[in-house]
Structures are given as C-alpha cells and as structure tokens.
N, C-alpha and C positions, 0 to 999 in steps of 0.2 A: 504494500500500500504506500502509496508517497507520499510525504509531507512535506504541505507546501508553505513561507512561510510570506503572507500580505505587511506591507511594511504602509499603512497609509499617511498622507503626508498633511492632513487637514492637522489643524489644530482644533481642539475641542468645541470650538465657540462654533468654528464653519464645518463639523462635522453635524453637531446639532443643527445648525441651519441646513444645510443640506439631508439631513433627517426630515425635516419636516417638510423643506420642498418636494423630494424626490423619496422618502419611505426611506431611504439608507444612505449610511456615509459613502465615499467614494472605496473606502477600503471593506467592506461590507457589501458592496455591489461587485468588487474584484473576488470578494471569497464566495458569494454566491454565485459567481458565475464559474468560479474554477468547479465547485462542487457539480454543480449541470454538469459541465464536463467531464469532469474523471469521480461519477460517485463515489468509489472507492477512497478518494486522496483524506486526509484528513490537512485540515488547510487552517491555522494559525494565525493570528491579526495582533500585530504591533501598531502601536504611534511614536515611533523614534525622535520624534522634533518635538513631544510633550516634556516641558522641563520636568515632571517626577517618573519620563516613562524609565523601562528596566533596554539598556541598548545591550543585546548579545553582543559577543567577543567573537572574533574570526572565528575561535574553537569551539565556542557555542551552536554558530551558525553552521558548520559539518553536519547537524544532526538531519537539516532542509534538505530537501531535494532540489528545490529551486528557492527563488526569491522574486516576489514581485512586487515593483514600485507603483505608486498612484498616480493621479494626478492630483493638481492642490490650486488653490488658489493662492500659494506662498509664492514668491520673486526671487528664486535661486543668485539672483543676482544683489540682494538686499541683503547683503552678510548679517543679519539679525541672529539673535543664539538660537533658534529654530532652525533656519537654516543651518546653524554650524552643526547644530544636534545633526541633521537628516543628513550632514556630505559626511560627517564622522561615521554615521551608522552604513552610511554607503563603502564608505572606504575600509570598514570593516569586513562587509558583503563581499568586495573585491578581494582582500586579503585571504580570506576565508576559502576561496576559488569556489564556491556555489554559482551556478549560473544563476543570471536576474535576468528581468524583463521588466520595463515600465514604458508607461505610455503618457506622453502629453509632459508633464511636468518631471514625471519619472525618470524622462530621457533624459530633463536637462540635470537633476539631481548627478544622475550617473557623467554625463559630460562635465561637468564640474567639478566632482569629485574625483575622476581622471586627469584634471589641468587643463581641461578646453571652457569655453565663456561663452556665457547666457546673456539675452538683452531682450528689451523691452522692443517689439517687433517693430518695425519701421515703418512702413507703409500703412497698414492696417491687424484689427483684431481677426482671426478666424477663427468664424466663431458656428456652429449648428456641422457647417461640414466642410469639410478638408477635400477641396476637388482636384481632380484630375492629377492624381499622386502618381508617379511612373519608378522603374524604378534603374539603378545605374546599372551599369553592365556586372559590376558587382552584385548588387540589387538581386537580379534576374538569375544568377548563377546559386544565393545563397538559400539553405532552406528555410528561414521564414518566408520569401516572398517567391521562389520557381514556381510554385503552382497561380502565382495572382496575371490576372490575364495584364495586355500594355500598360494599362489606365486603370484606375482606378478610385471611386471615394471612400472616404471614411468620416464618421459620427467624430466631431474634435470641437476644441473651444480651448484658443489657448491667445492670451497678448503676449507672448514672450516665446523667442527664438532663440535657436543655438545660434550663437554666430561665427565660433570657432570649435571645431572639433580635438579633440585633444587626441596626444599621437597616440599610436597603437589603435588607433578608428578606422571605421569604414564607411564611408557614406553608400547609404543603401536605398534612399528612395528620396526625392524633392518633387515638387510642385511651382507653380507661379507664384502663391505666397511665401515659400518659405524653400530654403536652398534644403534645409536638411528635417527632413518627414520620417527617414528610420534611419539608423545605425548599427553596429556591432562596435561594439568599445573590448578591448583587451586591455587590462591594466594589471598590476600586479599577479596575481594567481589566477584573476577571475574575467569572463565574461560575460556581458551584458548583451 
C-alpha cells in the first residue's frame, strides 16, 4: 500500500476560507483526490509553513512514497517565515530523495527551494484556465506529459510565475502566458 504524504501550503486563516468557499482546503482536495485514485494509498496531510506545525527530517520523510505540494495563495517570492517554513520543509523533501509533485504554487515552492526565482506574473493573472499548454521537446519525451496530445488546457489560477529555473531543471511545458507550465527539478537526492 503506499503512503503518500500532502504537504498543503494555505495557512490556517485561507484554509478555512477556502473550507467554506469550496467544502475543503486545497490540501484536502489533493488527499481526496489521491484516495479516488489509488484507494488503496493511505495519504497523510501536513501544513509545513504553520508556525507550530511538526516539519519531518529528510529521515523522516523515507517512510513516503511520494510527496505532494499545493497550491496556496502565499508569494514564494515574499520571504515571510511561512514561506521560509515551506522552502525548509521542501528542501528537506529534496534531501530526503522522495519524489514530489506540486502544482501551481507547489512548482514554485520546489523552484525556489532549488535556487531558481518566482515573481509576480507580468502581463497578467491566469486565472479559471491555463490555455493552450504544449509541451518542449523535453516535455513530449518525458513521462508525465508523452501521453498529452500537442495542446492542451488545464483548471489553474495563479498571479505569480517562475521566472528563472534553477539548475538541474527541465523545462517541460509553456504556454503564451507563462514560459514555464511544468518542470522536473533534480536537486540534491530528490526529484520533483
């Protein structure tokens, strides 16, 4: 059975808020949705950036199968001690070599805590859906995306982009708003 472990990135205040608008946090809607998936998994929920949460150690985090990030309405780019909590607890992730996965905010968590840089999107917010995402010659080779047909959208809402990928990346899919839409990051022991 695998155990998977949800790392969500709200803070308390906009997890409740997001309880009420949408029935569940965002990290609550990633564990619900792993469980659809693999009924079998038993699937774990942290809040890493809560200043009393409990942040597993690389050698803690061996016990996962995987890891997956949120997204958040936090500014990876707003060095706030939330943010510091959530790159520590990432960079922990990496040390640990567990594979991760995050989406939207998740990615940029993971790119910053590898040494590449987040910003406040330039052009505009995208926001409802992420259109026409393709992916690099990379992209198309790797297996998250070889099965996604040229084009493609996705459900996203995000004001802040990667702007620099940090080494040991692979840019894996862009769009017109945004150069970089997925990634694979190699950093220390781990993969994202």
């Amino acid at each position: 059975m695998p155990h998977y472990l949800v790392a969500q990135s709200e803070l308390p205040e906009q997890r409740e808020a997001r309880r009420q608008r949408a029935g569940k946090s965002a990290g609550e809607t990633y564990a619900a949705t792993l469980r659809q998936m693999r009924p079998d998994a038993q699937v774990s929920l942290i809040s890493p950036a809560d200043e009393d949460a409990v942040r597993p150690s690389p050698s803690e985090l061996v016990a996962f199968d995987a890891v997956f990030l949120t997204g958040s309405p936090m500014h990876v780019y707003n060095r706030t001690p939330p943010v510091e909590r959530q790159l520590a607890f990432m960079r922990a992730v990496f040390a640990s070599g567990v594979p991760s996965f995050g989406s939207c905010a998740g990615l940029q968590v993971a790119v910053a805590a590898a040494g590449g840089r987040v910003r406040k999107m330039t052009a505009r917010m995208e926001a409802g859906v992420a259109r026409r995402i393709s992916p690099t010659e990379a992209g198309r080779a790797h297996p998250m995306l070889n099965e996604r047909p040229p084009s493609w959208d996705a459900a996203a809402v995000h004001g802040d982009e990667v702007e620099e990928l940090p080494p040991g990346a692979t840019l894996l899919a862009s769009n017109g708003a945004s150069r970089v839409q997925a990634a694979e990051i190699r950093h220390d022991r781990g993969i994202f």
